[in-house]
KEKE-3310 file (N, C-alpha, C; in steps of 0.2 Angstrom, whole numbers, plus 5000, padded with zeros to 4 digits):
npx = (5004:5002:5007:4997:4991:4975:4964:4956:4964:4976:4969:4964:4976:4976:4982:4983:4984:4995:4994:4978:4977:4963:4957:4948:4934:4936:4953:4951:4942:4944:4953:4964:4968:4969:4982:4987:4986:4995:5008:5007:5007:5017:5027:5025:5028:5040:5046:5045:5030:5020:5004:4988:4974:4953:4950:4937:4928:4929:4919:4910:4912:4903:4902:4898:4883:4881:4883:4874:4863:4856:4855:4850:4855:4870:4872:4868:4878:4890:4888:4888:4901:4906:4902:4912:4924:4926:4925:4936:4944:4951:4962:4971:4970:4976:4973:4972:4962:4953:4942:4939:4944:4941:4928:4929:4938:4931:4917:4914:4914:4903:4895:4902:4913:4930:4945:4962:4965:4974:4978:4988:4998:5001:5004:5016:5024:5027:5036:5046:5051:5055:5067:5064:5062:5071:5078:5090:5097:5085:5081:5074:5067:5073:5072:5064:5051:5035:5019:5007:4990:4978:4968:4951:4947:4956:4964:4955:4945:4951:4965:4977:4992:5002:5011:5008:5017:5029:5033:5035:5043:5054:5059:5066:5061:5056:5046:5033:5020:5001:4994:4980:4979:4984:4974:4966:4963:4957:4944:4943:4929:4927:4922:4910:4899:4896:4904:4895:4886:4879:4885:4881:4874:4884:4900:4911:4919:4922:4936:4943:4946:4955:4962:4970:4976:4985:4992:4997:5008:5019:5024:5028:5024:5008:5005:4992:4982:4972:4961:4948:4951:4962:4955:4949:4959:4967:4954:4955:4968:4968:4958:4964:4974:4987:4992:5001:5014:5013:5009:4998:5000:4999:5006:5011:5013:5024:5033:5037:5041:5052:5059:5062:5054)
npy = (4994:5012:5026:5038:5052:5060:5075:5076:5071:5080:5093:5088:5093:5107:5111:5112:5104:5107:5101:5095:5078:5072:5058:5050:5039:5029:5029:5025:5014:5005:4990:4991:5004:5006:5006:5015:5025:5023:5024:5037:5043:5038:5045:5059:5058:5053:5066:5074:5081:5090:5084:5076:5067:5066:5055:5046:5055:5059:5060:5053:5064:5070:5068:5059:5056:5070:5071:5059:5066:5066:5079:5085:5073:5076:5089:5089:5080:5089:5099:5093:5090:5104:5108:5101:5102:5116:5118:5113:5122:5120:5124:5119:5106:5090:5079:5064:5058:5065:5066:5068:5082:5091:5094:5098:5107:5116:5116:5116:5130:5139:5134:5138:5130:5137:5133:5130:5120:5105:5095:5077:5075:5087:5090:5082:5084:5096:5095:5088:5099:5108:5100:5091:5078:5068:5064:5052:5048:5042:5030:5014:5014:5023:5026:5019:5015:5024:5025:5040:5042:5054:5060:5064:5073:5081:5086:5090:5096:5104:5109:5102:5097:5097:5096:5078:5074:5081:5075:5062:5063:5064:5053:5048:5043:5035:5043:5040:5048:5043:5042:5050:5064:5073:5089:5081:5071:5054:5048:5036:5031:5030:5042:5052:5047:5035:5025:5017:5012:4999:4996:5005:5001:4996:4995:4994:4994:5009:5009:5000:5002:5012:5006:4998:5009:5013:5000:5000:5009:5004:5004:4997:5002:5008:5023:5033:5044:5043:5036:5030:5029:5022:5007:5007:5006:4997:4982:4983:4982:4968:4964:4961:4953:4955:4959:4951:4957:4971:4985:4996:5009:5021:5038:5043:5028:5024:5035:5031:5020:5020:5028:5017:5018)
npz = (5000:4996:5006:5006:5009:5015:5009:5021:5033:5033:5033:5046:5054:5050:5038:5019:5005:4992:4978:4976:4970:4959:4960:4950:4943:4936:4939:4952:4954:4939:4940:4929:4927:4937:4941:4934:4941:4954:4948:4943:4957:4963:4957:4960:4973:4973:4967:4976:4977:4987:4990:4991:4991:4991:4994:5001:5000:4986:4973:4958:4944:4935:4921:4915:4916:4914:4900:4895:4895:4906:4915:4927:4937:4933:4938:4954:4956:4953:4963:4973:4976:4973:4985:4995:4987:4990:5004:5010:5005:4991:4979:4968:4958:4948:4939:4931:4919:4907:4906:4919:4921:4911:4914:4928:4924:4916:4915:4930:4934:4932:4941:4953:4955:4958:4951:4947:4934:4930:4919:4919:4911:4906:4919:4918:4911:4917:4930:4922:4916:4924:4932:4940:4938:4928:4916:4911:4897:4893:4895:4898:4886:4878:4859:4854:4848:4848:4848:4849:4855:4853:4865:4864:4873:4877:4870:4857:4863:4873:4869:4869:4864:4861:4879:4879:4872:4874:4882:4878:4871:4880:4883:4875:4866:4850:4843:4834:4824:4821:4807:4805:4817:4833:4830:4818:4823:4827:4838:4850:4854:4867:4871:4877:4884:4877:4881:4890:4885:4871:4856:4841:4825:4811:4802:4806:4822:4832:4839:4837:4821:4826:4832:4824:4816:4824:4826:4814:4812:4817:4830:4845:4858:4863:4868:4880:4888:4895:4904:4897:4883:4887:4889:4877:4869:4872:4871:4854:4851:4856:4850:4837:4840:4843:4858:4863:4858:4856:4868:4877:4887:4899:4901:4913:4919:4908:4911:4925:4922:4915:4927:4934:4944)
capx = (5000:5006:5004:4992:4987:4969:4963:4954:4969:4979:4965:4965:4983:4977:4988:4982:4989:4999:4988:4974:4975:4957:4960:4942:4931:4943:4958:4948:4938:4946:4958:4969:4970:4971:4993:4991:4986:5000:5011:5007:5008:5025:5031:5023:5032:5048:5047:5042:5026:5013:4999:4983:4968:4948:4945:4929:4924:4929:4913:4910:4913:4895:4903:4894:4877:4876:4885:4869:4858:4855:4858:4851:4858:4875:4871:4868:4884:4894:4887:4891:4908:4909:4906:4917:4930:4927:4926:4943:4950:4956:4965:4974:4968:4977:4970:4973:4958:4953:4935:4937:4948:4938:4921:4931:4939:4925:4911:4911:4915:4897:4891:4903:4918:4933:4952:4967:4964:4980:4980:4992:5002:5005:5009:5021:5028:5032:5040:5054:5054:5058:5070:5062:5060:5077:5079:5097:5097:5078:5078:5073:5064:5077:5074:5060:5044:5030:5013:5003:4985:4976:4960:4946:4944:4959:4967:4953:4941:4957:4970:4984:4994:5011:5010:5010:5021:5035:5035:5036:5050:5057:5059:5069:5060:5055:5038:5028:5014:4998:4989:4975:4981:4982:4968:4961:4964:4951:4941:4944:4925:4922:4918:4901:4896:4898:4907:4894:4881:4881:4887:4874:4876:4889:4904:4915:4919:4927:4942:4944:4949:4960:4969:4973:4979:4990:4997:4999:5015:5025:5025:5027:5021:5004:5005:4986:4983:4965:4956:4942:4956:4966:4950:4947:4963:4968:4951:4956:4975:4967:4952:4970:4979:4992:4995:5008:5020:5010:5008:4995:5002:4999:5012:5013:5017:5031:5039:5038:5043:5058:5064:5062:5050)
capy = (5000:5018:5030:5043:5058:5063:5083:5077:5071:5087:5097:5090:5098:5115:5111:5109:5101:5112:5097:5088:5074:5071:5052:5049:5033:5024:5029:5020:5006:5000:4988:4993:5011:5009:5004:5022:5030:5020:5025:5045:5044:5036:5050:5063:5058:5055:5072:5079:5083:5089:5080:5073:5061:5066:5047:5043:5060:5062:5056:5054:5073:5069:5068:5054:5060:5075:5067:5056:5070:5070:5085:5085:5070:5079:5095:5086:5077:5094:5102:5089:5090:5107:5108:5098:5105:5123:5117:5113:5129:5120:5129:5117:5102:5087:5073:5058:5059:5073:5069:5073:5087:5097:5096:5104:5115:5120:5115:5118:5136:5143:5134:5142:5129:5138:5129:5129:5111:5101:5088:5074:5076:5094:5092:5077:5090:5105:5093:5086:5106:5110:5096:5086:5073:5067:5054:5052:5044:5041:5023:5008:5017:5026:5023:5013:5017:5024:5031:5045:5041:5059:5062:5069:5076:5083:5086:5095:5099:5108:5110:5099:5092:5096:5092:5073:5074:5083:5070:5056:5066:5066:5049:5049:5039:5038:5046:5039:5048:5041:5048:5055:5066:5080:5089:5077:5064:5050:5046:5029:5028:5030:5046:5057:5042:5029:5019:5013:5007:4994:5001:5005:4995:5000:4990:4991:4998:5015:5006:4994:5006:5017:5001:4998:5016:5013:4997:5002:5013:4999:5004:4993:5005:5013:5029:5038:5048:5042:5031:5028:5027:5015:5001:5004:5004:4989:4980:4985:4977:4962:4962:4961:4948:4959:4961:4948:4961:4978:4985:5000:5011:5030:5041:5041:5023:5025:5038:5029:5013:5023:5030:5011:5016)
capz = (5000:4995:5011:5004:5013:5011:5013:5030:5037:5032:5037:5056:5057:5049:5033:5013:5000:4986:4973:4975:4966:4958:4954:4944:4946:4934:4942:4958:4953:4936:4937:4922:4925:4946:4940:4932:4948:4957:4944:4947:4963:4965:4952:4964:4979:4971:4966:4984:4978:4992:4986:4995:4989:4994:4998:5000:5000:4980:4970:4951:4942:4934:4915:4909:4918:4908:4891:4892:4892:4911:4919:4933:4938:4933:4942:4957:4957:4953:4967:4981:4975:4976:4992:4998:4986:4993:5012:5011:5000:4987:4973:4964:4957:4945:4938:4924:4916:4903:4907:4924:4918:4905:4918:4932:4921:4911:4916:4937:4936:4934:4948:4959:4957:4952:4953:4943:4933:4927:4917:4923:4904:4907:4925:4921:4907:4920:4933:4917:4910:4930:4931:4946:4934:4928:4914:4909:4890:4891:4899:4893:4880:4871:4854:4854:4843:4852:4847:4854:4852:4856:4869:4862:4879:4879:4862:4852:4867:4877:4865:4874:4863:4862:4884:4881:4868:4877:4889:4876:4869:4885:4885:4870:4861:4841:4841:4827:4823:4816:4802:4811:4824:4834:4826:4815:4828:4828:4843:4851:4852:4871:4875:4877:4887:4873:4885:4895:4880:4866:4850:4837:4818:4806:4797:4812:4829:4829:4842:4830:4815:4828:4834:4815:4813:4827:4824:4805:4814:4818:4835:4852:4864:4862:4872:4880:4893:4895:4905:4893:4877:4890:4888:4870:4863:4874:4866:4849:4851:4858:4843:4831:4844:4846:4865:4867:4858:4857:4874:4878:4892:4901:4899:4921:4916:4903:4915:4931:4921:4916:4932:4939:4952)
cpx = (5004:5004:5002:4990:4980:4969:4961:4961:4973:4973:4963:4971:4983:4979:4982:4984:4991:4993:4986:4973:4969:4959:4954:4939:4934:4949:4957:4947:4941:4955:4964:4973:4970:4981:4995:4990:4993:5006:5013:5009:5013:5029:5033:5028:5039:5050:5045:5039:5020:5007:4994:4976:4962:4948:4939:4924:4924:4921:4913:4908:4904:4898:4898:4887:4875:4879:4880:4865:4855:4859:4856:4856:4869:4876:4870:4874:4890:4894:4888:4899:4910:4910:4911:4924:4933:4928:4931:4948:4954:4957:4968:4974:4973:4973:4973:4969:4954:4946:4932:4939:4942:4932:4924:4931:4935:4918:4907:4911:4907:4891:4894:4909:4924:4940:4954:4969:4970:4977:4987:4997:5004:5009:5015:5027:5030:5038:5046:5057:5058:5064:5072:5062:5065:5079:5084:5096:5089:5077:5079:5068:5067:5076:5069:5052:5039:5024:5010:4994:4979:4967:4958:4947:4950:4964:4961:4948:4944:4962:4977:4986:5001:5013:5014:5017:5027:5036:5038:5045:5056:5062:5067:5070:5058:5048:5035:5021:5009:4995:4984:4979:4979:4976:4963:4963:4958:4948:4940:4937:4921:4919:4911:4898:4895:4901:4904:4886:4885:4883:4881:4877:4879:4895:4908:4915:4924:4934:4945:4947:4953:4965:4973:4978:4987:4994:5002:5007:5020:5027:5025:5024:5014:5001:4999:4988:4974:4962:4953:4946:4961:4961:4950:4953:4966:4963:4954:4962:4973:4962:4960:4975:4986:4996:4998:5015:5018:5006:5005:4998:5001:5006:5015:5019:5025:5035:5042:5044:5051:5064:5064:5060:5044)
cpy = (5006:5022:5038:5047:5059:5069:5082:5077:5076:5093:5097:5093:5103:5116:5111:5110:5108:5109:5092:5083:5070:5062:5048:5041:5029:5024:5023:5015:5001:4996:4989:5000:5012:5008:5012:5028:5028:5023:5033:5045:5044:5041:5055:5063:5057:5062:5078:5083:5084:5088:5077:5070:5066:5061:5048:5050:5063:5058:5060:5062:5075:5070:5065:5054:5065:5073:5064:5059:5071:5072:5088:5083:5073:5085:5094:5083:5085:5096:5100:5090:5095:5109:5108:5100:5112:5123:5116:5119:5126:5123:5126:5108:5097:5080:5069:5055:5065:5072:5072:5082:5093:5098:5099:5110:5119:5122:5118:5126:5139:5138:5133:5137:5131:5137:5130:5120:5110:5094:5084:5073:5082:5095:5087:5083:5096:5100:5090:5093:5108:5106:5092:5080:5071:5061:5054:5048:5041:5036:5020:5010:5022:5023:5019:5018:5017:5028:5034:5045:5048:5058:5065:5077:5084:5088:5092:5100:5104:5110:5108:5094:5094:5092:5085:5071:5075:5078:5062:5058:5063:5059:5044:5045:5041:5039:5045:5041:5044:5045:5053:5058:5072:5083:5087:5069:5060:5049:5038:5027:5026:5036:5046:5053:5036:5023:5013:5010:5004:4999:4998:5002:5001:4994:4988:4997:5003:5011:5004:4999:5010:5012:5001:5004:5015:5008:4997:5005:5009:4999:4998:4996:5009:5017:5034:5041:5049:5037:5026:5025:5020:5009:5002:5003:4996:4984:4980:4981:4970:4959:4960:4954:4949:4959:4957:4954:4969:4982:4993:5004:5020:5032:5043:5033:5021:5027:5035:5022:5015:5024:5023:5014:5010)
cpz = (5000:5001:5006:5007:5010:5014:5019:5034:5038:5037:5046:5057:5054:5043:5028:5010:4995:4981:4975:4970:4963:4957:4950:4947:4943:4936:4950:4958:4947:4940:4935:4925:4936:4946:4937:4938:4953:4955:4945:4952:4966:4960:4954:4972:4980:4972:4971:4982:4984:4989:4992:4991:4991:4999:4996:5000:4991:4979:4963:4950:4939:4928:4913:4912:4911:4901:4889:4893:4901:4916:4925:4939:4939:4938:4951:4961:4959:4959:4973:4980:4976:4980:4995:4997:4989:5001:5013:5008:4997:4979:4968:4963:4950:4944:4931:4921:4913:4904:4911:4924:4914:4911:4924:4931:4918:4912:4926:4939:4936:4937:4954:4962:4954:4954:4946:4940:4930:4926:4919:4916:4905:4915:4926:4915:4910:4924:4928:4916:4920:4933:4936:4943:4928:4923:4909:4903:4888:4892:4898:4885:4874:4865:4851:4849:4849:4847:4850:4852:4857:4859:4867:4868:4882:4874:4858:4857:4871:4873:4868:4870:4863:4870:4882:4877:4868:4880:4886:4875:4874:4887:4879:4866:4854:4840:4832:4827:4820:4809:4802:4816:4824:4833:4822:4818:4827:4836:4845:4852:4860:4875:4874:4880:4883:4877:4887:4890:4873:4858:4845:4829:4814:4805:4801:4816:4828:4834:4839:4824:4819:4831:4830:4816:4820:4827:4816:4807:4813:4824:4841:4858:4861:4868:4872:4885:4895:4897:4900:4885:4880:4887:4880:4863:4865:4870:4859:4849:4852:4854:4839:4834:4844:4851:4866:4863:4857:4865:4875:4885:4894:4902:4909:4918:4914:4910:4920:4931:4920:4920:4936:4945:4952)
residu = (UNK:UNK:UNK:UNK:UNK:UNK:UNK:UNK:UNK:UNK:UNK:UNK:UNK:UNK:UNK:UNK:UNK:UNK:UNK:UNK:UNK:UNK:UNK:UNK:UNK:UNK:UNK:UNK:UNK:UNK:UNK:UNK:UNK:UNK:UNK:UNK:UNK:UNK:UNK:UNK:UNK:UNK:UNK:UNK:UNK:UNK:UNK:UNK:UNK:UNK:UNK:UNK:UNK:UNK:UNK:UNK:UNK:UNK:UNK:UNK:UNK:UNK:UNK:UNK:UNK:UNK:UNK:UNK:UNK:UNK:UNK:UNK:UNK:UNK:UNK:UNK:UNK:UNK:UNK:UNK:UNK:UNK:UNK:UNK:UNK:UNK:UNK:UNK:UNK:UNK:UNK:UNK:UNK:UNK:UNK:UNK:UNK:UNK:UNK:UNK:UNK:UNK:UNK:UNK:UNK:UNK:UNK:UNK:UNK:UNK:UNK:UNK:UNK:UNK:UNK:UNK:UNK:UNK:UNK:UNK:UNK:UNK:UNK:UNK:UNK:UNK:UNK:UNK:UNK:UNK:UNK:UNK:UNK:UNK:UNK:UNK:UNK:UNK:UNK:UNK:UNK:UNK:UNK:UNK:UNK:UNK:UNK:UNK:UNK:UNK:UNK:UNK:UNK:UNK:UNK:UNK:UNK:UNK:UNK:UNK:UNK:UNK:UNK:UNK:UNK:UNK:UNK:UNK:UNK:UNK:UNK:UNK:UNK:UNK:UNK:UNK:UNK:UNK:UNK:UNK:UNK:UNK:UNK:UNK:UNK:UNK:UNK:UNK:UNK:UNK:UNK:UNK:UNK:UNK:UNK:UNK:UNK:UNK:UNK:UNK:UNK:UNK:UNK:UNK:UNK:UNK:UNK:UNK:UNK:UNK:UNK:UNK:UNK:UNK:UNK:UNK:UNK:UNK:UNK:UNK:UNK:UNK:UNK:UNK:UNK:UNK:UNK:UNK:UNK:UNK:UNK:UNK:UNK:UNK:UNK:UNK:UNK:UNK:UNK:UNK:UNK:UNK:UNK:UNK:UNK:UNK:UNK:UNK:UNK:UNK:UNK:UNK:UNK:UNK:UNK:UNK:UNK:UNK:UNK:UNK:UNK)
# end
């Protein structure tokens, strides 16, 4: 177990954190994408980040409430949250999910939550450019083919692409773009709430044709920075039977995998 401070605890000795780490209901409950919360975390404390958790007091941002068209339910959610967030006077928030990300950043401000939102790509891009973050020859990755498969959420909805990109850089690996990108990126197929219903009839799954587009590279690594892009590109690799030598991984991940923590 990683020792985690939460805001309560800080708050019974007066103190809070520098960044609350949002860590999102996938970062919590899946699986997959709880190795990329683990993964940040141990990056964060290398880097003698003060950092703290909710716990049990986070609760879903309410993205995929109002993505499915209920807003209530969304507005509802928002508003416990902001409590919570405002009860403690927090000012500085990161997360590793662009869904949680953009509905913070965007969406909580007119109803009276307003934080400075960091994506966990641009916050791993200040700590390398500050040079807390230290990777002499670029790792076990030097030189290795990687792809950057871009977040709706966070790419055309935010404008953040350079961020994950500096980081790949950073690693001093061979950045292979795909042909979609950046701007004309594809969508892996689970936003807007897509995630959590059946896909509707057509010739093939959007995953499925961004899998393609990424293995077509010739890369070994396929590099997100998204929960919801974690599940479907991993799908996607494992629809092609790929995954014994194409490996899906967050850009935490890489890094952490890097520094051998």
């Amino acid at each position: 177990m990683l020792p985690i401070p939460t805001v309560a605890d800080l708050a019974a000795k007066g103190e809070t954190p520098e960044v609350l780490f949002w860590v999102g209901c996938a970062g919590s409950y899946d699986d997959r994408y709880k190795r990329v919360t683990k993964a940040f975390v141990k990056i964060m404390q290398a880097t003698e980040t003060k950092f703290a958790v909710l716990g049990t007091e986070e609760s879903c941002t309410g993205d995929p409430a109002r993505r499915a068209g209920n807003e209530f339910l969304f507005q509802m959610q928002a508003m416990a949250n902001i409590q919570v967030l405002n009860g403690y006077g927090i000012k500085k928030i990161v997360t590793a999910c662009p869904h949680c990300f953009n509905t913070l950043k965007n969406e909580y401000p007119e109803l009276g939550g307003n934080y400075d939102v960091i994506h966990h790509s641009t916050f791993l891009q200040q700590l390398i450019n500050d040079g807390k973050i230290k990777l002499e020859g670029g790792g076990e990755f030097k030189g290795k083919k990687i792809t950057y498969h871009d977040s709706c959420y966070l790419g055309r909805a935010n404008n953040i692409y350079e961020a994950p990109r500096a980081v790949l850089e950073a690693l001093d690996a061979d950045l292979v773009e795909m042909k979609r990108c950046k701007t004309t990126g594809l969508c892996c197929g689970a936003g807007g709430a897509q995630m959590f219903k059946d896909a509707e009839k057509g010739k093939k799954e959007i995953n499925i044709e961004r899998a393609e587009e990424a293995l077509a590279t010739g890369a070994k690594t396929i590099a997100v920075a998204c929960p919801f892009c974690m599940t479907m590109m991993t799908d996607g690799v494992k629809n092609k039977e790929k995954e014994a030598e194409v490996k899906v991984k967050d850009l935490a991940e890489l890094i952490a995998e890097a520094k051998g923590l």
